[in-house]
C-alpha positions as CSV (number, residue, x, y, z in Angstrom):
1,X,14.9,-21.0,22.5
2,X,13.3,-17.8,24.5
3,X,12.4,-15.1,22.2
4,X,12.3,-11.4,22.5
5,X,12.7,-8.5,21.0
6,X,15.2,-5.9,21.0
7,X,13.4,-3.1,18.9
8,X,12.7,-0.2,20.4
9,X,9.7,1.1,18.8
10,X,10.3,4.9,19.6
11,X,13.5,5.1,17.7
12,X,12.0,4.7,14.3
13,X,13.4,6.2,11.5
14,X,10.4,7.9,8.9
15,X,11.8,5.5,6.2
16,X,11.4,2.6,8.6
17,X,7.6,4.0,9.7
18,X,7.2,4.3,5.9
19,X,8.5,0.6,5.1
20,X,7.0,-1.0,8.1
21,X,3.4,0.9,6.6
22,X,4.3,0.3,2.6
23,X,4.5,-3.7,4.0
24,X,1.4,-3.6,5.7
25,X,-0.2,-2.3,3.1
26,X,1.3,-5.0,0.6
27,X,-0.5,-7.6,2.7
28,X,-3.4,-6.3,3.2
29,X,-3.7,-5.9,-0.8
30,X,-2.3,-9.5,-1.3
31,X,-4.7,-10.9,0.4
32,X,-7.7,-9.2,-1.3
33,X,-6.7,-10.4,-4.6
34,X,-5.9,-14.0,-3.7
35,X,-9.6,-13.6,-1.8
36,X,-11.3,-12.4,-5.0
37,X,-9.7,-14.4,-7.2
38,X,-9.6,-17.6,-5.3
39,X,-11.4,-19.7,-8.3
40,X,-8.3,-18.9,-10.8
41,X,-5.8,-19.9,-8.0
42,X,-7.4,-23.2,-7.9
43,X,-6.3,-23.7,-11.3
44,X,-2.7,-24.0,-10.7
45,X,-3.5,-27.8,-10.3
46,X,-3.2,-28.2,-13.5
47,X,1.3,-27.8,-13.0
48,X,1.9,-30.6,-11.2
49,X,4.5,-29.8,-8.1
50,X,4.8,-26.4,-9.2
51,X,1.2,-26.1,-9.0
52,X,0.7,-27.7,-5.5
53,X,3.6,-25.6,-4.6
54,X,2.0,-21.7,-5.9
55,X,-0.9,-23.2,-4.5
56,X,0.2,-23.1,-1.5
57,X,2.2,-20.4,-1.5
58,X,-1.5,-18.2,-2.3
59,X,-3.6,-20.3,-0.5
60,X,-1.3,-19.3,2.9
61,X,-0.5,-15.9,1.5
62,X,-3.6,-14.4,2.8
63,X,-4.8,-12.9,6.1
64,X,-7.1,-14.6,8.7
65,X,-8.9,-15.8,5.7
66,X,-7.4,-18.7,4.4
67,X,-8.0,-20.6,1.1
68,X,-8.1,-24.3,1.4
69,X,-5.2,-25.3,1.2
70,X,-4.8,-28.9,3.0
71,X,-8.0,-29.8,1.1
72,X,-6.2,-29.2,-1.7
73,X,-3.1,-30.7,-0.7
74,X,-5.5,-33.8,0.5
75,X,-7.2,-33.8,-3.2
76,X,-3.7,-33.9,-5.0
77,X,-1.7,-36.5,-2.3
78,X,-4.5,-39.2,-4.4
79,X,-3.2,-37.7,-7.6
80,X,0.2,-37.5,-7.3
81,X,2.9,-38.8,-4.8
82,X,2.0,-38.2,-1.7
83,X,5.2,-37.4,-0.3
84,X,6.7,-35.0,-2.9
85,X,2.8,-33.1,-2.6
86,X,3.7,-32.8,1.1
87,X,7.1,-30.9,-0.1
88,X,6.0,-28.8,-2.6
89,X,3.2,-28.3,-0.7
90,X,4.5,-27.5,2.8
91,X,7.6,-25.6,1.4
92,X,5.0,-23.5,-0.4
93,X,2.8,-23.0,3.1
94,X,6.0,-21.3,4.5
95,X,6.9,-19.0,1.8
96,X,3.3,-18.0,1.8
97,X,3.3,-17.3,5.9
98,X,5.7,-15.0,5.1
99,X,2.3,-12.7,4.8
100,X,1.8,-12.9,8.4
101,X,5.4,-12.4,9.4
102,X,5.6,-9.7,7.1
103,X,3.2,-7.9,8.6
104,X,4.3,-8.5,12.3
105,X,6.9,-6.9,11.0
106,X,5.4,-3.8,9.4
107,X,5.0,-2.8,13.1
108,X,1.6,-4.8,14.0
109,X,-0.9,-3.4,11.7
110,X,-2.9,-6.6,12.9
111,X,-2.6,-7.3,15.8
112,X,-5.4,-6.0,18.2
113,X,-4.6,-7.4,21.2
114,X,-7.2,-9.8,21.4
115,X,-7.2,-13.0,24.1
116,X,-5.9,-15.6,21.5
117,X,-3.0,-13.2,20.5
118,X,-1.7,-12.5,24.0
119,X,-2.1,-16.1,24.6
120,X,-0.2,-17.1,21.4
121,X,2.8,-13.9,22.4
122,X,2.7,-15.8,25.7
123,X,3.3,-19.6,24.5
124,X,6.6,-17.6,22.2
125,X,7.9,-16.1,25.2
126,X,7.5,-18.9,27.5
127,X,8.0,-21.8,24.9
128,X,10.3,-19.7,22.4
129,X,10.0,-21.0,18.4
130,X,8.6,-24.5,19.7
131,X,5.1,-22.3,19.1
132,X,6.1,-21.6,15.6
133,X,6.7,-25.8,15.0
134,X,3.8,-26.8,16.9
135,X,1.2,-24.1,15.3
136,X,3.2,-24.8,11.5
137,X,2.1,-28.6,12.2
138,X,-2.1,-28.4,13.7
139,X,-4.4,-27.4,11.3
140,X,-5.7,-23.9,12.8
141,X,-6.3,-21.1,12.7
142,X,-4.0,-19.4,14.9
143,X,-0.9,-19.4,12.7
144,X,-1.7,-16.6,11.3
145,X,-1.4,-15.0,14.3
146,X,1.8,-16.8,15.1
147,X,3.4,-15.3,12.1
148,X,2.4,-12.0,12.7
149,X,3.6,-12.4,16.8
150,X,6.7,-14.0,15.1
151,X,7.4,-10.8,13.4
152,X,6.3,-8.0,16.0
153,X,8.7,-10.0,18.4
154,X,12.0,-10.1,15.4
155,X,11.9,-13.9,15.2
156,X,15.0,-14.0,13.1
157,X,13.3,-14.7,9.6
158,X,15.4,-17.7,8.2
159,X,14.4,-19.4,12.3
160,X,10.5,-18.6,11.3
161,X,10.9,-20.3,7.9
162,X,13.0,-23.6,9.0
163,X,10.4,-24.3,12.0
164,X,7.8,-23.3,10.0
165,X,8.4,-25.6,6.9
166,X,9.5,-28.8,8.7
167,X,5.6,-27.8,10.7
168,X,3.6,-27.2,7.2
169,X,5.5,-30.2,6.2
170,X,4.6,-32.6,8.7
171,X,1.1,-31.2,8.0
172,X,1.1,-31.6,4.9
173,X,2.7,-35.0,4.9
174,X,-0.5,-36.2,7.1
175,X,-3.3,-34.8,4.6
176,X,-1.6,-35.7,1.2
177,X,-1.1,-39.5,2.5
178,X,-5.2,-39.3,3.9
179,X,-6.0,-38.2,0.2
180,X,-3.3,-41.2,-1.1
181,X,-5.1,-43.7,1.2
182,X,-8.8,-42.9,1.0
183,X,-8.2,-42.9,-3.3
184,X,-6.9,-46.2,-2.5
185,X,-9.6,-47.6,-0.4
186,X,-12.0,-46.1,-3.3
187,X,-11.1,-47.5,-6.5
């Protein structure tokens, strides 16, 4: 499953500069507002699944600076059934990746070239979308950089959302059955 990409960045359009900038810019300003209004996200509880799920979606919307979202999802598996919280939750991680992927994308706005991003460019090439899986499913906080590598490298999208989601919900599954079993061992 070797990835790679077959853009040539020299040959872009102005509309696709423009795009590729107008996305960028989308994410940047998505994140901010999640960031700031973190407390009223939290709220969303209050839905049920859909709840979970737009939690999720926000909390793995934004940037490098993730809400807590598996703390969440850990809170609501002793709530609510663990395993439907792991599907609304880990369906809504994906969606909300698409952040990172998006702005990949939008022609690396992020990416700086840092150690940990060469080294997670390097595990795509070499391992190919296995990175994607593997990152989706440990809690850390590279995956933000996966999703943005992901992008800069044309992961087809619909590949970056499959691996991703059965990843976030494995994840998931792991941290909503924790919250299931230590409300269990509590009451």
């Amino acid at each position: 499953m070797a990835l790679h990409s077959t853009e040539n960045k020299a040959q872009l359009s102005n509309s696709q500069i423009a795009l590729r900038v107008a996305l960028g810019l989308i994410v940047v300003a998505i994140s901010v507002l999640l960031i700031v209004n973190r407390d009223k996200v939290q709220e969303l509880q209050q839905y049920g699944y859909v709840g979970i799920f737009l939690f999720s979606v926000l909390s793995n919307a934004t940037i490098i600076f993730p809400l807590p979202g598996v703390v969440f999802t850990t809170a609501m598996g002793a709530v609510f059934n663990p395993l439907w919280v792991a599907l609304a939750a880990g369906a809504g991680a994906a969606i909300g990746e698409l952040s990172g992927y998006l702005a990949g994308v939008s022609g690396q706005i992020f990416l700086q070239n840092t150690e940990r991003e060469q080294k997670v460019q390097a595990w795509m090439q070499k391992n190919g979308a296995w990175t994607i899986l593997v990152l989706a499913f440990i809690p850390n906080p590279l995956f933000d950089i996966a999703g943005i590598v992901a992008g800069s490298m044309n992961v087809p999208l619909w590949k970056f959302l499959l691996l991703c989601s059965i990843g976030k919900i494995g994840k998931m599954l792991a941290f909503s059955y924790l919250g299931a079993g230590i409300y269990s061992v509590t009451r």
